[in-house]
N, C-alpha and C positions, 0 to 999 in steps of 0.2 A: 511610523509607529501606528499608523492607521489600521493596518491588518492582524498588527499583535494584539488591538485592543480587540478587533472585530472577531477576532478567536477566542481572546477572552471574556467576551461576551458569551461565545457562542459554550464556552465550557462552563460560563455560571448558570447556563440556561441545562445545560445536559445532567448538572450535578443536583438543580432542583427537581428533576426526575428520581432523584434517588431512592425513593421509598420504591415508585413503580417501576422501575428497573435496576434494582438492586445488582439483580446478578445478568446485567446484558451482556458479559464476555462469556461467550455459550461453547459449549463442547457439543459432543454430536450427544449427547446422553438428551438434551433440551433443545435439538436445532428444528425441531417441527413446531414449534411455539414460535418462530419468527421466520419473515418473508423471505423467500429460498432466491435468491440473484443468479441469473444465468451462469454457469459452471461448463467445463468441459473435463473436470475430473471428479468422482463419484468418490469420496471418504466416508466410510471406511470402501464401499465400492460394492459391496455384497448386495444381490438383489431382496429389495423388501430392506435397509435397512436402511437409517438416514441419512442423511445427503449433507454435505458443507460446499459454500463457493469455495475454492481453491486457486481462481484465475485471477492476477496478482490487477491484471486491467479492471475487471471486475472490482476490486479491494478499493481502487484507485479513484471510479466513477462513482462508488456507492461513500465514500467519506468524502467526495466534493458535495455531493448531494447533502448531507450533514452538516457541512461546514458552510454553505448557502442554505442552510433553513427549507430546500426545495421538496415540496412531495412528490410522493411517488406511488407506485404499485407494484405488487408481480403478479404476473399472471402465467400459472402453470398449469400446461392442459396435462389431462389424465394420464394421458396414454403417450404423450410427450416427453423424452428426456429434456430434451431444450427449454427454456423459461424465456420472458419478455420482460421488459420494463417500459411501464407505461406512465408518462406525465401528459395530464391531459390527455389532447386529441392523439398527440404522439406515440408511436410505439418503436421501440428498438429494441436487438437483438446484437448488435455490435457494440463493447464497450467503447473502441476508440474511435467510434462516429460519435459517438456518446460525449466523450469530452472533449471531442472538436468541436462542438458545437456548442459548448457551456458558457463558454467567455461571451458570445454572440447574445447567448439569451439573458446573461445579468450584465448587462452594459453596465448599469450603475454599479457594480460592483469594483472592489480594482481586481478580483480574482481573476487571470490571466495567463496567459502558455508562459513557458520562460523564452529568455533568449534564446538564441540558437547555440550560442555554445554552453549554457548549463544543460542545456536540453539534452544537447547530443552527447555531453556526459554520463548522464545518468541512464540515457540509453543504453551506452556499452555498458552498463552492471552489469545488468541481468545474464546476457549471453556470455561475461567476464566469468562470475562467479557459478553460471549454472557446469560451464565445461570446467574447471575442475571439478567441480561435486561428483559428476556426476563418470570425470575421465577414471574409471578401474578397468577397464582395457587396456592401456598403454597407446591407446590412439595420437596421441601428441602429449611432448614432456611435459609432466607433472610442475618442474621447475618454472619452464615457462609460463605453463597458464597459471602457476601461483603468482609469478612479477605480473602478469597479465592482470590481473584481480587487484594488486595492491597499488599497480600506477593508475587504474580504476581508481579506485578510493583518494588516492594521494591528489586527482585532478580534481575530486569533487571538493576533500580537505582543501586546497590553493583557493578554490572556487569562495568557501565559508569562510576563508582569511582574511581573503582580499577586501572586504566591505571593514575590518580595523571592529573595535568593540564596545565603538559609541554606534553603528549599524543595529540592526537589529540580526535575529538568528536562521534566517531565510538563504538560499541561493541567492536571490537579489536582494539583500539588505532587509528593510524594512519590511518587503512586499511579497507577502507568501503566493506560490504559484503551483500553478500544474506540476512541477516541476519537483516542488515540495511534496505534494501525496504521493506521485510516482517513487523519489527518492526513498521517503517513508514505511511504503509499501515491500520495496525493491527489498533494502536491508532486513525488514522482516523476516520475508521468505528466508532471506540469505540467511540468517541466523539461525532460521528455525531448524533448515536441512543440515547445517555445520553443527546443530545440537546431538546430531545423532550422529555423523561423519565429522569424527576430530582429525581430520588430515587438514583441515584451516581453522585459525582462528582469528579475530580482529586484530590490527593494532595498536599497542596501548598509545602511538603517539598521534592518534588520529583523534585529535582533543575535541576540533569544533563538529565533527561528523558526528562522533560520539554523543555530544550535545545534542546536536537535531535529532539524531536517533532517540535519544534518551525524551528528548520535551515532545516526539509525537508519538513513540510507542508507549508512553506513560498518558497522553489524552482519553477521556472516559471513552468520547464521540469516536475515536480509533477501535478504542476495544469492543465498541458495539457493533462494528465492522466486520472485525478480525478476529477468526479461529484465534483460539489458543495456539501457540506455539506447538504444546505436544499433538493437537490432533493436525494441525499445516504439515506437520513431519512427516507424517505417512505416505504426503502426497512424494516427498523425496526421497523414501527409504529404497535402499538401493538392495 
């Protein structure tokens, strides 16, 4: 219960910001009023107009930062498309040097990688759910990469079961992880692109996914992360 509290800490702390950040879930109309995170896709894209992170790693290493209280900077040169993030002395350019290295620097924390099999679950999302979205070629059957996608989801579903519902709402139980923002992250995208391409939609019987989706895309500290869904869209309009 320790980590659901240290979250709920951390959202009573994000919601007495309320007057000064009223409206921190930003579209591109407001996104030059906050710190631009390294990107390798330009939304809306057009030169001279403003820029959104898009890179789901990215999404993933700037709400662990939120959710450990940790600071930060960016630092974007002039004349540079690429951006930095700088703690302290340190500077990185790679997200997932980024949060391989996070567990290391909050020892006291329990924030930590997951195991290796939620891990390696939530791995296959992404590359599950991006070939369909993205299969309108006929490059490999549409059928397939849909069971492809849904036995996706169904491992991560078995995954949020198995902890029973005195557990807490985590991959592991009580203990929110890497694993957790990646997941979080993942579904996002995923939803956002399927907002605009209705060839998939959720399963209504993916009760406890639905849940983690539902308790961290509703987080304030998430949406001060995270595009809007309609401008993340663009990034996958096909």
């Amino acid at each position: 219960m320790q980590a659901m509290k240290m979250v709920a800490e951390r959202e009573a702390k994000e919601l007495a910001k309320g007057d000064e950040e009223e409206d921190a879930a930003y579209t591109s109309a407001d996104i030059q009023d906050l710190p631009q995170p390294p990107y390798h896709f330009r939304t809306p894209g057009e030169f001279g107009n403003d820029t959104l992170c898009t890179d789901p790693a990215w999404h993933t290493a700037l709400l662990a930062f939120r959710w450990l209280g940790l600071p930060y900077e960016i630092e974007h040169e002039d004349d540079e498309d690429e951006a930095m993030l700088e703690m302290g002395d340190e500077v990185y350019d790679d997200a997932e040097e980024l949060l391989a290295g996070l567990p290391e620097r909050v020892l006291l924390s329990d924030f930590v990688e997951s195991l290796e099999p939620e891990k390696n679950a939530v791995a296959k999302l992404e590359p599950a759910w991006t070939t369909l979205h993205f299969n309108k070629a006929g490059k490999t059957d549409l059928d397939t990469d849909e069971r492809r996608l849904n036995n996706c989801l169904e491992k991560i579903e078995n995954i949020l079961l198995k902890h029973g519902p005195a557990r807490g709402p985590f991959l592991e139980g009580d203990d929110l992880t890497i694993g957790d923002l990646r997941l979080a992250v993942t579904t996002y995208h995923m939803l956002a692109a399927f907002d605009i391409e209705k060839q998939w939609t959720f399963p209504d019987k993916l009760v406890k996914l639905k849940a983690h989706m539902d308790l961290f895309h509703g987080m304030q500290m998430f949406n001060m992360v995270m595009p809007s869904r309609e401008d993340l869209a663009r990034k996958y309009a096909l």
